[in-house]
C-alpha positions as CSV (number, residue, x, y, z in Angstrom):
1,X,20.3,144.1,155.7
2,X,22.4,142.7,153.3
3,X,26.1,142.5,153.5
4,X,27.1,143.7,149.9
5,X,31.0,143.1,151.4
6,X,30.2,139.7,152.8
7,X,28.5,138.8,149.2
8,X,31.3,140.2,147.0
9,X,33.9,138.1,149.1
10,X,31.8,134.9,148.9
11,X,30.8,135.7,144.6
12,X,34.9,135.9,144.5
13,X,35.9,132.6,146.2
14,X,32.9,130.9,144.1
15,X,34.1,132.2,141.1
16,X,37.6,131.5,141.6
17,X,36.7,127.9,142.1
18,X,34.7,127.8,139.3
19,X,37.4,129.0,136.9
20,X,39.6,125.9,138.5
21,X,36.5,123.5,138.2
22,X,36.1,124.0,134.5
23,X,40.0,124.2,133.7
24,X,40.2,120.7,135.3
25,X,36.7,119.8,134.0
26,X,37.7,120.7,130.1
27,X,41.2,118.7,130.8
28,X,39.4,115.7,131.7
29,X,36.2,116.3,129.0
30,X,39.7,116.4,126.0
31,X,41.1,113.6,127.8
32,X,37.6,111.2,127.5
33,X,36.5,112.3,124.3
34,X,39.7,113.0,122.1
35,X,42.0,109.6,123.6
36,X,39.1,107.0,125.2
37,X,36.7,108.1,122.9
38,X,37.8,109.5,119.7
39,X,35.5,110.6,116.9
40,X,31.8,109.2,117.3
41,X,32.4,106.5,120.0
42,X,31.2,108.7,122.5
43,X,27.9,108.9,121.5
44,X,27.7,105.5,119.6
45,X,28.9,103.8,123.0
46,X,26.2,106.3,124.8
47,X,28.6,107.5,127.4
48,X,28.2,111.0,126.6
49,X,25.2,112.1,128.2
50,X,25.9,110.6,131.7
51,X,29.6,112.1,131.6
52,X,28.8,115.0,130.5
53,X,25.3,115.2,133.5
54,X,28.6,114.3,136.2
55,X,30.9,116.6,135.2
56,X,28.3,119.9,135.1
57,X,27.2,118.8,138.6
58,X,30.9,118.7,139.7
59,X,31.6,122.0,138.0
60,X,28.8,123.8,139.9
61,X,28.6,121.8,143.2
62,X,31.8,123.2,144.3
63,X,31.5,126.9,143.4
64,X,27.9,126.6,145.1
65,X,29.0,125.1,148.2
66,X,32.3,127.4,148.5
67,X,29.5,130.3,148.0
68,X,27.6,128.9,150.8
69,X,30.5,128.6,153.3
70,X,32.8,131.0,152.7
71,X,33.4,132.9,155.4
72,X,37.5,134.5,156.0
73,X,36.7,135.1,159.7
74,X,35.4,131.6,160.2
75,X,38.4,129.4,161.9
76,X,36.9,126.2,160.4
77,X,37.0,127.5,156.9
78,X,40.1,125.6,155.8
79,X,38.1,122.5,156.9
80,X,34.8,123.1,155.4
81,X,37.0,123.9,152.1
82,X,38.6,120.5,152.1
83,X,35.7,118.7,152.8
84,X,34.0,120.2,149.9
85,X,36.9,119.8,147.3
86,X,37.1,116.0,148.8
87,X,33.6,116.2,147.6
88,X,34.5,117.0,143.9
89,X,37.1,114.9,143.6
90,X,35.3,111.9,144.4
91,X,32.5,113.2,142.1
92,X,35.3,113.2,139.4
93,X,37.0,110.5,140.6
94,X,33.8,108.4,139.7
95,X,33.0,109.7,136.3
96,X,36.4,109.4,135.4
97,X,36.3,105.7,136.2
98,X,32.6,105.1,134.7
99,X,33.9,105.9,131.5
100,X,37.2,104.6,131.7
101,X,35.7,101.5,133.0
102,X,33.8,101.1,129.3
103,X,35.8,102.7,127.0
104,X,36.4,101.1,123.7
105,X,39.7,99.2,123.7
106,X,39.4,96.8,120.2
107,X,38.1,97.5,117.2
108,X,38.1,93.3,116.0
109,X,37.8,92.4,112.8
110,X,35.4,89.2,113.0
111,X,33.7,87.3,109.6
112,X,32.0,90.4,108.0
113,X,32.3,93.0,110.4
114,X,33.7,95.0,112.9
115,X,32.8,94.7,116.8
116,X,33.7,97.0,119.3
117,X,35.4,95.4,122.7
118,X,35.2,97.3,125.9
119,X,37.7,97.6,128.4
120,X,35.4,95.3,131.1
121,X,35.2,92.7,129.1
122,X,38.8,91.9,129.3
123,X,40.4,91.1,132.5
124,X,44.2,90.2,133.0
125,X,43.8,86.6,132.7
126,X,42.1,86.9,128.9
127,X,45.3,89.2,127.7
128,X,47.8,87.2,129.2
129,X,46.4,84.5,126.8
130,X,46.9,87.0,123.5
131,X,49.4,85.2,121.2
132,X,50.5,88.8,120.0
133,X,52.1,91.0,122.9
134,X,50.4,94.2,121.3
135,X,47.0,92.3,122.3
136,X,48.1,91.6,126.4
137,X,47.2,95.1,127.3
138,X,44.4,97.7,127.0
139,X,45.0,101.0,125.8
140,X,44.5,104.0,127.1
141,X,45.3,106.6,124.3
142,X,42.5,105.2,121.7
143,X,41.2,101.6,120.8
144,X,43.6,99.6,118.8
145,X,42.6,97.8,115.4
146,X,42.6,94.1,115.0
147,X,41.3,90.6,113.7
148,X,40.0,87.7,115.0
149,X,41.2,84.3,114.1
150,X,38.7,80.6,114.7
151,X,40.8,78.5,116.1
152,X,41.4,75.4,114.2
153,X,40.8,72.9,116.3
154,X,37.5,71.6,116.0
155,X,36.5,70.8,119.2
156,X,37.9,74.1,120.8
157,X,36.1,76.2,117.7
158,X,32.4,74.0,118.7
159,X,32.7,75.2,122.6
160,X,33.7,78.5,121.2
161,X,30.7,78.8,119.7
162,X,28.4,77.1,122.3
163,X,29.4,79.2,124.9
164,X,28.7,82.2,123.6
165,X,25.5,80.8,122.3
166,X,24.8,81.0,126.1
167,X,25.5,84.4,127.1
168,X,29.7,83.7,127.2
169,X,32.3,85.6,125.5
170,X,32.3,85.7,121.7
171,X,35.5,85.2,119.6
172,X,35.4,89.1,119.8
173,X,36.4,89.2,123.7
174,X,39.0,86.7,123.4
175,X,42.5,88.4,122.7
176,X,43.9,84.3,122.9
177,X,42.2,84.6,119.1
178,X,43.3,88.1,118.0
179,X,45.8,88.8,114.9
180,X,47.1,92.1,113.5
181,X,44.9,93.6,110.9
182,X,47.3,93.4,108.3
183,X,47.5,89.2,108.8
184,X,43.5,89.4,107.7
185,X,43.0,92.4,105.2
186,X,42.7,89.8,102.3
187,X,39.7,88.4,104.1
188,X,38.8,91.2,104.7
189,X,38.4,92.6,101.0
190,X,35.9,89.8,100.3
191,X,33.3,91.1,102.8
192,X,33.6,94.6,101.8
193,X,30.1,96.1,100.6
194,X,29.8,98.9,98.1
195,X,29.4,102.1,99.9
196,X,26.7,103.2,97.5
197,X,24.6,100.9,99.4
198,X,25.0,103.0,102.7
199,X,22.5,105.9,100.6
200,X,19.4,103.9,100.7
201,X,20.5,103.1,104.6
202,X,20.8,106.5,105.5
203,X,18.6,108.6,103.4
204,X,19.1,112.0,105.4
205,X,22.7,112.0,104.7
206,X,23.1,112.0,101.0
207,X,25.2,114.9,100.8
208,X,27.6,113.3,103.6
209,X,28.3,110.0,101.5
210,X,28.7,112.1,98.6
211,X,30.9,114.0,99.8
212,X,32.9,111.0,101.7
213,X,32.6,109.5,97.8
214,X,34.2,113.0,96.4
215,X,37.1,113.2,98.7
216,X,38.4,109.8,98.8
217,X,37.9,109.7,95.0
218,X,40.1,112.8,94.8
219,X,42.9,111.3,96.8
220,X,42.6,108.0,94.0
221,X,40.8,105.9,96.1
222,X,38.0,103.6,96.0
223,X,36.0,103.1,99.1
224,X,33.7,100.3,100.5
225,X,32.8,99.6,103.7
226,X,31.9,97.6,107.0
227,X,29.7,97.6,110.2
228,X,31.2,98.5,113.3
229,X,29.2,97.2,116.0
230,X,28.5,99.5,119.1
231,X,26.8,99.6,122.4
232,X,24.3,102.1,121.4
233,X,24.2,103.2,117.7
234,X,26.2,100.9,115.2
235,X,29.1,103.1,112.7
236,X,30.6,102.9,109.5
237,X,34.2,101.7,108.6
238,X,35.3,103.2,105.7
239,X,38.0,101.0,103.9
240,X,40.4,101.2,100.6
241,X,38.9,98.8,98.5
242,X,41.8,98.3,96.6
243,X,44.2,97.0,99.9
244,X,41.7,96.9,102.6
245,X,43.2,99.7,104.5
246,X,41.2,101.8,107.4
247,X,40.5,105.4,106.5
248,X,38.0,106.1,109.1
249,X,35.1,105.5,111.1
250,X,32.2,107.8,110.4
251,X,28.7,107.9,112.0
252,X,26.3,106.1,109.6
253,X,24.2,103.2,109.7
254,X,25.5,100.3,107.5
255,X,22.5,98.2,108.2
């Protein structure tokens, strides 16, 4: 026969741990996707799906186990408790660092477009290089716009370019190269395309560009854009045509 006192206590500690799983599970979900990976990056990076698969396991696979165990007249139930909540934190711990691990970190400015830079494919001895101290550190609160510069000499510009011919790092993942934004915007006005050409590339979001077109018009401005490249699906820079500044990144192709 069932022990309906027995249940109610173990349905209680379960759901008691659920309601802390998900309060630590939502911080951490605002954390990733409103600071690491603001906007659309989530998705255009393709993180999302494999965060999002960790943290519902590590939501339920404590509340489960707790329901399994729990037990007040058991003398080992402090133990089995820690050894399960060791269990989701390391399950955390791990999706935390996946994520953080990749997150976008540069948004580089580089000929014609934009490329995204990932936080492993810096490492300390590439940001020590960075001419500009705001490029000799990743951040953790958002990726940081900037430009990247070929360097003049001609013989370090060639092996620039022939090593990442061969599978090396592009201009892109070299901080050594990067500039502020604001030191390139006047190049950058002369690669700006027409943002009427983004409705023949996107023909299922007509509305969405006309009404990108409506409210930037509105607020006196005329917009163009430029690729952003990204691991998964490639966004839209919108840009001030008239001096080149960043208004915001939306989720269209510009191919």
């Amino acid at each position: 026969m069932i022990n309906l006192n027995k249940v109610n206590s173990r349905a209680h500690a379960a759901a008691l741990h659920l309601a802390a799983s998900v309060l630590v599970a939502m911080t951490t979900i605002a954390i990733v996707f409103y600071l690491w990976y603001p906007g659309h990056f989530a998705s255009a990076t393709g993180v999302t799906e494999i965060f999002l698969i960790i943290m519902a396991v590590d939501i339920c696979l404590g509340p489960l186990l707790t329901f399994v165990v729990f037990n007040p007249k058991k003398p080992e139930l402090k133990f089995d408790l820690l050894i399960i909540l060791l269990i989701q934190i390391a399950a955390l711990t791990y999706g935390v660092y996946t994520v953080a691990k990749v997150r976008p970190t540069f948004l580089v400015f580089v000929v014609d477009r934009f490329e995204t830079v990932h936080a492993n494919d810096l490492d300390a001895t590439k940001l020590s290089a960075a001419k500009f101290p705001a490029f000799r550190s990743v951040s953790y609160t958002g990726p940081s716009w900037a430009a990247a510069e070929l360097p003049s000499d001609r013989e370090e510009r060639n092996d620039l370019v022939f090593n990442s011919s061969l599978g090396g790092d592009d201009i892109a993942q070299t901080p050594k190269y990067y500039i502020p934004y604001s030191d390139a915007q006047s190049k950058v006005k002369e690669k700006l395309q027409p943002v009427t050409n983004l409705f023949d590339k996107n023909p299922n979001k007509k509305s969405e560009i006309d009404s990108l077109i409506s409210k930037y018009k509105d607020a006196s401005m005329e917009i163009a854009y430029l690729p952003l490249t990204c691991k998964k699906r490639d966004l839209s820079v919108l840009i001030d045509s008239n001096n080149a500044e960043i208004l915001e990144v939306v989720d269209l192709n510009p191919w």
